[in-house]
PQR file with spaces between the fields and no chain letter, atoms N, CA, C, O and H, PARSE charges and radii, in Angstrom:
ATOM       1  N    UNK     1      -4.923   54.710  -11.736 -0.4000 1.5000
ATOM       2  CA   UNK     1      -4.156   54.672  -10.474 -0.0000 2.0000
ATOM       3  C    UNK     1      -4.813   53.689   -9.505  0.5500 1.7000
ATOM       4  O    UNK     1      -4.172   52.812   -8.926 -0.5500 1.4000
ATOM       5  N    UNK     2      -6.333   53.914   -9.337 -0.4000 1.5000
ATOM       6  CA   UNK     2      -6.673   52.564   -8.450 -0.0000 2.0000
ATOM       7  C    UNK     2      -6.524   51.371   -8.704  0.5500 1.7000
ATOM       8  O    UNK     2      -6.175   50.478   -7.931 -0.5500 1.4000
ATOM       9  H    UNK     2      -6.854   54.626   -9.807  0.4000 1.0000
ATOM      10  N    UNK     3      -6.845   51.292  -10.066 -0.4000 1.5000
ATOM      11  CA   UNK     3      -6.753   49.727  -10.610 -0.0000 2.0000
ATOM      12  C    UNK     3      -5.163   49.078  -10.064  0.5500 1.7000
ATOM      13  O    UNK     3      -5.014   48.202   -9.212 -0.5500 1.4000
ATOM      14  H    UNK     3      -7.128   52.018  -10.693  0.4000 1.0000
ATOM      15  N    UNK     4      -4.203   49.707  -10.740 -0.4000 1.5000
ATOM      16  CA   UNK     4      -3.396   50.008  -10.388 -0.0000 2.0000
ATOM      17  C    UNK     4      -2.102   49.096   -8.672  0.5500 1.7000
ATOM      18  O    UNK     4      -1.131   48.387   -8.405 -0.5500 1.4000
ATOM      19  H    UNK     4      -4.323   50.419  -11.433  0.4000 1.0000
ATOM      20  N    UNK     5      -3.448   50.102   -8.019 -0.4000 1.5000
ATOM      21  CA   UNK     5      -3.050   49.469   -6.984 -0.0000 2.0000
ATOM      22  C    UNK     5      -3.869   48.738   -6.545  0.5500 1.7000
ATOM      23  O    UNK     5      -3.370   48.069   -5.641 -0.5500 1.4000
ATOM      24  H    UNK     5      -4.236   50.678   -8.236  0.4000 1.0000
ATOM      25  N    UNK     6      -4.801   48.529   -6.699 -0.4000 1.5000
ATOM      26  CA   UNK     6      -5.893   46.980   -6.373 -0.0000 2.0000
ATOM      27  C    UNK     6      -4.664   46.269   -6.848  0.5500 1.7000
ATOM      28  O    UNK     6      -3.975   45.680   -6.015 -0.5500 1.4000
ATOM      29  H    UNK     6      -5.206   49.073   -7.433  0.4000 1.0000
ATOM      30  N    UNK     7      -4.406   46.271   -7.814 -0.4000 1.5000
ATOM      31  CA   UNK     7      -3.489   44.746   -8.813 -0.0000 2.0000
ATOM      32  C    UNK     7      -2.495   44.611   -7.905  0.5500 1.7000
ATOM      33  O    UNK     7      -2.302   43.425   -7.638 -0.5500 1.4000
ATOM      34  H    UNK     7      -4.966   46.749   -8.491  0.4000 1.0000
ATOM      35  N    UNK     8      -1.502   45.670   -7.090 -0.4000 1.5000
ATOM      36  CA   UNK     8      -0.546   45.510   -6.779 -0.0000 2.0000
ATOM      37  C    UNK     8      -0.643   45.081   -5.205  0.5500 1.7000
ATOM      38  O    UNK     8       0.336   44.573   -4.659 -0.5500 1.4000
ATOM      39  H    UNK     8      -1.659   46.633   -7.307  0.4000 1.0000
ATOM      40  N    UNK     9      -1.767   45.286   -4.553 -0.4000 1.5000
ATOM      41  CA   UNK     9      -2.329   44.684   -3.336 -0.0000 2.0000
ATOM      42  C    UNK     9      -2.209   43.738   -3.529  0.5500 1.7000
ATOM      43  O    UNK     9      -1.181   43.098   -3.308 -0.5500 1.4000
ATOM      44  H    UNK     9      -2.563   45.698   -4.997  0.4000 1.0000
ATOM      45  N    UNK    10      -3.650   43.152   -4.212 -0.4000 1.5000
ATOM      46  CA   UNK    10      -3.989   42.298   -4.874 -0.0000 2.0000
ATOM      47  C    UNK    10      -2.595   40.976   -4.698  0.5500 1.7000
ATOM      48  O    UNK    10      -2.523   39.998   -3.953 -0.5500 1.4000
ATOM      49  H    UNK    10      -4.485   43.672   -4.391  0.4000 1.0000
ATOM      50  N    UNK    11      -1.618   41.529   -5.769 -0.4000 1.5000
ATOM      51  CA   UNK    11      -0.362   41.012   -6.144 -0.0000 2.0000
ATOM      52  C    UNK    11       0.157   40.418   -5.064  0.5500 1.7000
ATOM      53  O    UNK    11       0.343   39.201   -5.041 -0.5500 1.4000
ATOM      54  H    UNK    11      -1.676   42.324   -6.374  0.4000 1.0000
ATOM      55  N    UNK    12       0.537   41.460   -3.735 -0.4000 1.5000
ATOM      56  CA   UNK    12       1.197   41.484   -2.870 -0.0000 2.0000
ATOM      57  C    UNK    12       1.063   40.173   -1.955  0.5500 1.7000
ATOM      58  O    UNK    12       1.983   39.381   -1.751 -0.5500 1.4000
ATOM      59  H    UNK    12       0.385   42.448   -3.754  0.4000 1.0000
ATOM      60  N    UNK    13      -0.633   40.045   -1.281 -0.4000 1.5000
ATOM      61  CA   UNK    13      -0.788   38.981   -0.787 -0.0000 2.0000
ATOM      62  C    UNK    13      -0.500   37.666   -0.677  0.5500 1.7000
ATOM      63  O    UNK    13      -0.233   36.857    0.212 -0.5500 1.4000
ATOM      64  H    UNK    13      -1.381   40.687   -1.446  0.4000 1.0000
ATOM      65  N    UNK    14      -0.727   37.718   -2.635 -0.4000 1.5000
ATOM      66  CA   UNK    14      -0.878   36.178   -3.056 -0.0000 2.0000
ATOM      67  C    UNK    14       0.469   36.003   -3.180  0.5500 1.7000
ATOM      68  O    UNK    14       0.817   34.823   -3.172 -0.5500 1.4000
ATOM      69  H    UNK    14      -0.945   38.375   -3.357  0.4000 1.0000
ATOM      70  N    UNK    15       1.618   37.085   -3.329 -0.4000 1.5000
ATOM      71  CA   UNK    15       2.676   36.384   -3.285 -0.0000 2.0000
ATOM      72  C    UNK    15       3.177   35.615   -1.827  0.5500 1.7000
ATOM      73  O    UNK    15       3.808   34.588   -1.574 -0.5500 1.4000
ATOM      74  H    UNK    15       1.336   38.044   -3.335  0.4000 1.0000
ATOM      75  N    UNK    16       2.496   36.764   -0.970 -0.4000 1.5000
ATOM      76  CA   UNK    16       2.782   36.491    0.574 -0.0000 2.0000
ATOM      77  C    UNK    16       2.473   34.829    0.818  0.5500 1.7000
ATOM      78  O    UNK    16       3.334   34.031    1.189 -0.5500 1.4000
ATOM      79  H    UNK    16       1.983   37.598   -1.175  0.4000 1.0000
ATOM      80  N    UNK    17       1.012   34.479    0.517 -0.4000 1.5000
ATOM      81  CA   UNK    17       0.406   33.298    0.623 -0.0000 2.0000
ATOM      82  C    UNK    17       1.264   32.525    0.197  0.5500 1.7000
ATOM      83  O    UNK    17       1.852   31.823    1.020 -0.5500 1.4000
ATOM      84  H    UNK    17       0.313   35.127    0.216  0.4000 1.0000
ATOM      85  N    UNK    18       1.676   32.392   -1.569 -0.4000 1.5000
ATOM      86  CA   UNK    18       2.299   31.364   -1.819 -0.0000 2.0000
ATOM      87  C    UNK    18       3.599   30.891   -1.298  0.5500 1.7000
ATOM      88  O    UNK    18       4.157   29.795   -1.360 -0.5500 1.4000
ATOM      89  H    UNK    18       1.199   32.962   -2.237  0.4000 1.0000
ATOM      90  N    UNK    19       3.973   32.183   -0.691 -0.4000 1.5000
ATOM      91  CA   UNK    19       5.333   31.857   -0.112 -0.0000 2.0000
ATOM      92  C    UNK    19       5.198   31.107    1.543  0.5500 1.7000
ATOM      93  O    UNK    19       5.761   30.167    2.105 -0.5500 1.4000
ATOM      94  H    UNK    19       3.520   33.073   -0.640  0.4000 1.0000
ATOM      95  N    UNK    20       4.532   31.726    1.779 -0.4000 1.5000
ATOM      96  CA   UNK    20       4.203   30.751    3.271 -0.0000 2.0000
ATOM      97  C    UNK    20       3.760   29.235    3.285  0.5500 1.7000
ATOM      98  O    UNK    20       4.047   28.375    4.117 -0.5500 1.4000
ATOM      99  H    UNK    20       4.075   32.490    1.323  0.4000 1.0000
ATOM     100  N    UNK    21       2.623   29.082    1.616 -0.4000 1.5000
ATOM     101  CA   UNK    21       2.199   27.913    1.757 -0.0000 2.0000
ATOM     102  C    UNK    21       3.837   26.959    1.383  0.5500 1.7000
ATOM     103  O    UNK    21       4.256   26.055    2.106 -0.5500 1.4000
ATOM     104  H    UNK    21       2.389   29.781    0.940  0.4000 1.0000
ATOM     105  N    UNK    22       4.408   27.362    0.341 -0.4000 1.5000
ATOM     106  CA   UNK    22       6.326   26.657   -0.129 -0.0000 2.0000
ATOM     107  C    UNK    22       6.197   26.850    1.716  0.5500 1.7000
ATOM     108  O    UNK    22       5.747   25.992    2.475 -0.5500 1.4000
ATOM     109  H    UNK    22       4.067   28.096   -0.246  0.4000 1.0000
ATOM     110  N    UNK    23       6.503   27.635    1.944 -0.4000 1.5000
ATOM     111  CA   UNK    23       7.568   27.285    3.259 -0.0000 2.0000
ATOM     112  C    UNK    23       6.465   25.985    4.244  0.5500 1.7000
ATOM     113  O    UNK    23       7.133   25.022    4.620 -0.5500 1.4000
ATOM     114  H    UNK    23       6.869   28.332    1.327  0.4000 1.0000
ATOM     115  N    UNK    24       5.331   25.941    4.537 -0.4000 1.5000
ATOM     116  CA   UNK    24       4.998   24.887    5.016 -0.0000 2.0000
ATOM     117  C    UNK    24       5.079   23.895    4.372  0.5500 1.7000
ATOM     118  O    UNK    24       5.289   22.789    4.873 -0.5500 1.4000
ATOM     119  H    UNK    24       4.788   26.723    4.231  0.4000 1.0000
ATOM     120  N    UNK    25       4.931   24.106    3.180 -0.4000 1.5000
ATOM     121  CA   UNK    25       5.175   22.599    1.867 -0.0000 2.0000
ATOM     122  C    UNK    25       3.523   21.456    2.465  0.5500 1.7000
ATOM     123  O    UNK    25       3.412   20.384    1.869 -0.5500 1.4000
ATOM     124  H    UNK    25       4.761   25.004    2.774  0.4000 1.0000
ATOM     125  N    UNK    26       2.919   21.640    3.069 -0.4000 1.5000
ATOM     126  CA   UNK    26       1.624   21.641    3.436 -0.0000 2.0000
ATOM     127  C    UNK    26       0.876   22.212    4.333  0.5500 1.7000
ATOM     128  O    UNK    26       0.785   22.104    5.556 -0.5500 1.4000
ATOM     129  H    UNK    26       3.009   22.511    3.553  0.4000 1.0000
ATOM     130  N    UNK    27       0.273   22.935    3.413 -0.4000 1.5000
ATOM     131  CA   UNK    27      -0.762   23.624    4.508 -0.0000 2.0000
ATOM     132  C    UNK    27      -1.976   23.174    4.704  0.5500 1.7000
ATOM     133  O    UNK    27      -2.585   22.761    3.716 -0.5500 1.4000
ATOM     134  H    UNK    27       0.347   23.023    2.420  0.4000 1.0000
ATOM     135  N    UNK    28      -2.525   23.148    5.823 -0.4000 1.5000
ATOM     136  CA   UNK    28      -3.872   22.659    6.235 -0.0000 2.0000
ATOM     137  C    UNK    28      -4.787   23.115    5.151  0.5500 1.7000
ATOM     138  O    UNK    28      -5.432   22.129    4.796 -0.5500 1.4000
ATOM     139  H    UNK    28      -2.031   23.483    6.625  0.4000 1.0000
ATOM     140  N    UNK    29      -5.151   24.223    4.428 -0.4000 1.5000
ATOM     141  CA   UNK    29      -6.231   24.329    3.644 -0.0000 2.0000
ATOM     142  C    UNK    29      -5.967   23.663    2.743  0.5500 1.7000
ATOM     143  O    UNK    29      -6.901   22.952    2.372 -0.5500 1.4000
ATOM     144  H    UNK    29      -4.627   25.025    4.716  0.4000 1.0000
ATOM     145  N    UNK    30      -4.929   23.562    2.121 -0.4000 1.5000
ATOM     146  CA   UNK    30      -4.636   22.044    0.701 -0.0000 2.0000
ATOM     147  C    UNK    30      -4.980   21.209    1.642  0.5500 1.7000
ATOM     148  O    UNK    30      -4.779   21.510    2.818 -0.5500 1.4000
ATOM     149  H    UNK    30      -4.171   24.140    2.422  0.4000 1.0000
ATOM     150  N    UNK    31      -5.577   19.975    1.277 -0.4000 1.5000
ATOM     151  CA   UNK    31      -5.369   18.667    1.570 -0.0000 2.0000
ATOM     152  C    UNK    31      -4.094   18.194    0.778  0.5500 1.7000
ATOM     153  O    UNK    31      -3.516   18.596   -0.232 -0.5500 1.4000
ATOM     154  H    UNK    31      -5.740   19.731    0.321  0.4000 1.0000
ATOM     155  N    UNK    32      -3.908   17.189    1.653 -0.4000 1.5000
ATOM     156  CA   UNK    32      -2.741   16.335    0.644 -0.0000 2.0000
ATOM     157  C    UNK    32      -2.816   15.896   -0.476  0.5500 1.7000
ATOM     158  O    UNK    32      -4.007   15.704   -0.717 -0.5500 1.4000
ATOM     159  H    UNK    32      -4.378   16.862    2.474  0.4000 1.0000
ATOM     160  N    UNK    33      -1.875   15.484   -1.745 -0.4000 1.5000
ATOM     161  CA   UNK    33      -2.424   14.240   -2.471 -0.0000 2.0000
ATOM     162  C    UNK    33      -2.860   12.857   -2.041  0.5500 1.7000
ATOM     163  O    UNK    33      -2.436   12.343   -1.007 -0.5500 1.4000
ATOM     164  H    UNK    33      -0.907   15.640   -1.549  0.4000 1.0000
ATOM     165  N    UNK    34      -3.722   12.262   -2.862 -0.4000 1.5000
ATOM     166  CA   UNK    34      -4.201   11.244   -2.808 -0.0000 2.0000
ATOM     167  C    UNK    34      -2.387    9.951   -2.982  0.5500 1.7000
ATOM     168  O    UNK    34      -1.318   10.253   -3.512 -0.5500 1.4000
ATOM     169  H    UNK    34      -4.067   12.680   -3.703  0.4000 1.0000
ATOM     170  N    UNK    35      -2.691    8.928   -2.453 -0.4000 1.5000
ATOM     171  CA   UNK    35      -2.053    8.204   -2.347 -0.0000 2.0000
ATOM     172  C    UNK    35      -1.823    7.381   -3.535  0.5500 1.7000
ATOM     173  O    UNK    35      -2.898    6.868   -3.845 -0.5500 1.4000
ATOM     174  H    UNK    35      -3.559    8.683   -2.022  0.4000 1.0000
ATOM     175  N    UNK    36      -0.959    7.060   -4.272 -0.4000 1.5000
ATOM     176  CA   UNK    36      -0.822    6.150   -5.476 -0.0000 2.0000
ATOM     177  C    UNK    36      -1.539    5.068   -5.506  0.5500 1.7000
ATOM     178  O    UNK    36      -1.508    4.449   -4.442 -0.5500 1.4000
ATOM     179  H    UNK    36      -0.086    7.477   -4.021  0.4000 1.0000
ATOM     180  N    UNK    37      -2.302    4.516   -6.493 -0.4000 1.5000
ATOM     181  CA   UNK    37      -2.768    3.627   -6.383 -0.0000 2.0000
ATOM     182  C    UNK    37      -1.879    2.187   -6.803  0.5500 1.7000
ATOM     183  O    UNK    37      -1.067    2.388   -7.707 -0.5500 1.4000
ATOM     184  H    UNK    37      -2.327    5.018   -7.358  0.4000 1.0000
ATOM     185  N    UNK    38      -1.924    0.788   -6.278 -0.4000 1.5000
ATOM     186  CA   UNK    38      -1.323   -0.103   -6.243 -0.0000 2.0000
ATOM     187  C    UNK    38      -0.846   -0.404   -7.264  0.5500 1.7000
ATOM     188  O    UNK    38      -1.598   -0.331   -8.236 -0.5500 1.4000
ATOM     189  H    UNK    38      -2.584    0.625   -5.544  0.4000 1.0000
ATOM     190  N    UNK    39       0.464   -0.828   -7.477 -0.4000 1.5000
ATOM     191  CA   UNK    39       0.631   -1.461   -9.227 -0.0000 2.0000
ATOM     192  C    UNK    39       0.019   -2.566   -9.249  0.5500 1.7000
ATOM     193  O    UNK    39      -0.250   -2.980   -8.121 -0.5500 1.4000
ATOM     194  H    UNK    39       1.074   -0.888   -6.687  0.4000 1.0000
ATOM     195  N    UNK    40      -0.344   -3.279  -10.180 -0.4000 1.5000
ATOM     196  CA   UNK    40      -0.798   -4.476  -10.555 -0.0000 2.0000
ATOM     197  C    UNK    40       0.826   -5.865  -10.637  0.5500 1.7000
ATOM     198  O    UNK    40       2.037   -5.797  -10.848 -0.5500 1.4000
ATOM     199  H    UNK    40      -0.125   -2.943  -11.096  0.4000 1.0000
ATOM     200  N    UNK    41       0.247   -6.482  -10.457 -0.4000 1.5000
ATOM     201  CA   UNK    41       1.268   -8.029  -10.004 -0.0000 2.0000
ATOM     202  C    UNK    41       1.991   -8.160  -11.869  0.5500 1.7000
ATOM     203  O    UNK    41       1.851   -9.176  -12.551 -0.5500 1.4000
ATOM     204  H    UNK    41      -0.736   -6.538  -10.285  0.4000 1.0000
ATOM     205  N    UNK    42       2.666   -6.989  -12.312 -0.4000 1.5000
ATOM     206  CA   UNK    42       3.410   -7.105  -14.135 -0.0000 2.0000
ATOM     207  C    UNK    42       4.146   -7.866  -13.711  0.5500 1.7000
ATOM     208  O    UNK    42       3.828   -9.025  -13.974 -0.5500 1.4000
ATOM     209  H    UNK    42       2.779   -6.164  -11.758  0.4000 1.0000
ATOM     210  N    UNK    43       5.427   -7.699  -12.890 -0.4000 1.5000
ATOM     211  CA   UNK    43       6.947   -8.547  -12.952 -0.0000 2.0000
ATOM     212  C    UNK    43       6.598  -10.076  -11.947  0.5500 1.7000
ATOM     213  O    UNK    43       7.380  -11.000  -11.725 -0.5500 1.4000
ATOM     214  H    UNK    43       5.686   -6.757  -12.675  0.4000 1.0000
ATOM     215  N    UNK    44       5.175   -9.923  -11.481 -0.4000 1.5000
ATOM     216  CA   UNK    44       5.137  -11.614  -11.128 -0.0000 2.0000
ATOM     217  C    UNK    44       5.143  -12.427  -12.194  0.5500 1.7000
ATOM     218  O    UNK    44       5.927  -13.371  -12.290 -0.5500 1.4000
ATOM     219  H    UNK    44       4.540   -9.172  -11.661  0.4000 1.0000
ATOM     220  N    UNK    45       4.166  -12.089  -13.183 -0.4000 1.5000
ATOM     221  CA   UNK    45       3.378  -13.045  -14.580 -0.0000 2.0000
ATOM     222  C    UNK    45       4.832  -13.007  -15.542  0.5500 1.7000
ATOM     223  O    UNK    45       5.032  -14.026  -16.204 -0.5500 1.4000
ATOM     224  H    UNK    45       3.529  -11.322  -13.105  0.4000 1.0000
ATOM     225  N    UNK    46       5.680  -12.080  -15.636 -0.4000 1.5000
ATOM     226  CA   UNK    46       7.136  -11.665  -16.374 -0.0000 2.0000
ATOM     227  C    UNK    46       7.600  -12.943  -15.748  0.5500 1.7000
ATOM     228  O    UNK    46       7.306  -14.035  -16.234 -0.5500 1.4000
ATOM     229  H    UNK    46       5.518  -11.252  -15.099  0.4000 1.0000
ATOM     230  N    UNK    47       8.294  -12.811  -14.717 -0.4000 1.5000
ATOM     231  CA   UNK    47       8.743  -13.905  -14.225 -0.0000 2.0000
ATOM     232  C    UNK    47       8.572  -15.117  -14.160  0.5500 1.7000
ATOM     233  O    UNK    47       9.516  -15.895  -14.294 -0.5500 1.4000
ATOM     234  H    UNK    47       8.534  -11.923  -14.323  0.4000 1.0000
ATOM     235  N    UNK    48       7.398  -15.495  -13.953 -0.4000 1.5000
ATOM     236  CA   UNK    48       6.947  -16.816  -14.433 -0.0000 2.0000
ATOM     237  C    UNK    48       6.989  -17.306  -15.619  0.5500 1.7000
ATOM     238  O    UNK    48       7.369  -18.473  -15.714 -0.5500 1.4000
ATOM     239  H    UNK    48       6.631  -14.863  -13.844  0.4000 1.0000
ATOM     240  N    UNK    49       6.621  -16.577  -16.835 -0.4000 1.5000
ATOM     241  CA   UNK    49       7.082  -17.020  -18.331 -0.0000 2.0000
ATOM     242  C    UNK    49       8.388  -16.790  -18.440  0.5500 1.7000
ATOM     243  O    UNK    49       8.867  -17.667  -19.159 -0.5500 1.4000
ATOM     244  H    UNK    49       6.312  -15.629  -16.758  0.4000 1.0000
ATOM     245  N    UNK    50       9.012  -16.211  -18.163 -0.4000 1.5000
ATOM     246  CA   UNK    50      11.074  -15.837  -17.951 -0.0000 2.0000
ATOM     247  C    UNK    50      11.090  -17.551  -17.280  0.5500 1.7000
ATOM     248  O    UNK    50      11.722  -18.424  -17.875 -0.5500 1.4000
ATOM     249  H    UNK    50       8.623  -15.498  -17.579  0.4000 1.0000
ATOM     250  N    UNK    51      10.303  -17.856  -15.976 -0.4000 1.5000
ATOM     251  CA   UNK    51      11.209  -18.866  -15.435 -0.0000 2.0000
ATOM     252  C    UNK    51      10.264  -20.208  -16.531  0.5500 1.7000
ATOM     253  O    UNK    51      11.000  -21.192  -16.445 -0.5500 1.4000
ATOM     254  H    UNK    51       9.790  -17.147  -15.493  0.4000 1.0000
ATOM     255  N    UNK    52       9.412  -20.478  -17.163 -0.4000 1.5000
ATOM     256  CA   UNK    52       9.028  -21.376  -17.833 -0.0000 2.0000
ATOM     257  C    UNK    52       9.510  -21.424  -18.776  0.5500 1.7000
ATOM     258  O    UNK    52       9.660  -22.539  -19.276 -0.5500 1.4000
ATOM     259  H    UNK    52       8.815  -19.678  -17.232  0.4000 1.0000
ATOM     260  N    UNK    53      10.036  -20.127  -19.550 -0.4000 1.5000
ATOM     261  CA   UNK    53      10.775  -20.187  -21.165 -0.0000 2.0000
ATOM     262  C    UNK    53      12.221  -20.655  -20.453  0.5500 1.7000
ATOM     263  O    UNK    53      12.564  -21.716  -20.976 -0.5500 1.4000
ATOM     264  H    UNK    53       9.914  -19.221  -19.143  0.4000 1.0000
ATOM     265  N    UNK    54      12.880  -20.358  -19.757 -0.4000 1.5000
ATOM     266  CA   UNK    54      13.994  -20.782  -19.623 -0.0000 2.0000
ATOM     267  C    UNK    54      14.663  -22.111  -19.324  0.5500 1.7000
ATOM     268  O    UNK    54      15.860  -22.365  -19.462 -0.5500 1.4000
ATOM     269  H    UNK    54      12.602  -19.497  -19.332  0.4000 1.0000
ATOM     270  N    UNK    55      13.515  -23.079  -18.806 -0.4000 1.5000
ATOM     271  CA   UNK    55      13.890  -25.102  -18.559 -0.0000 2.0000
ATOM     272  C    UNK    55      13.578  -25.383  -19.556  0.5500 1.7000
ATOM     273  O    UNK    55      14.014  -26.489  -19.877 -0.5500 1.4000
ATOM     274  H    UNK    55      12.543  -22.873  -18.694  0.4000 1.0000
ATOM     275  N    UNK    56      12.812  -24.762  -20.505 -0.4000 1.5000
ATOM     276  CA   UNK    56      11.880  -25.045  -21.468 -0.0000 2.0000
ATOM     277  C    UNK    56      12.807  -24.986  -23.083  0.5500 1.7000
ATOM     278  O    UNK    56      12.218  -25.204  -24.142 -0.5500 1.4000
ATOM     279  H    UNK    56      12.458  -23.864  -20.245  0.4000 1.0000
């Protein structure tokens, strides 16, 4: 019976939490994600052999 209800305490909170943290969709104790890092210059170097194969 205690275990029981430890689990269902327990239970109760974290559902509470997760639902508050969804409803802020950020909460101060998460940090954010990190920001994407840059693509690299692919469709410049593409393009340039596209525009050299093509007079060519």
């Amino acid at each position: 019976m205690e275990r029981r209800i430890s689990t269902s305490k327990t239970r109760r909170p974290d559902s509470f939490l997760k639902d508050k943290m969804r409803e802020t969709s950020l909460p101060p104790l998460h940090h954010p994600p990190p920001p994407p890092p840059p693509r690299p210059p692919h469709p410049l170097p593409q393009r340039t052999v596209m525009r050299t194969s093509t007079p060519a």
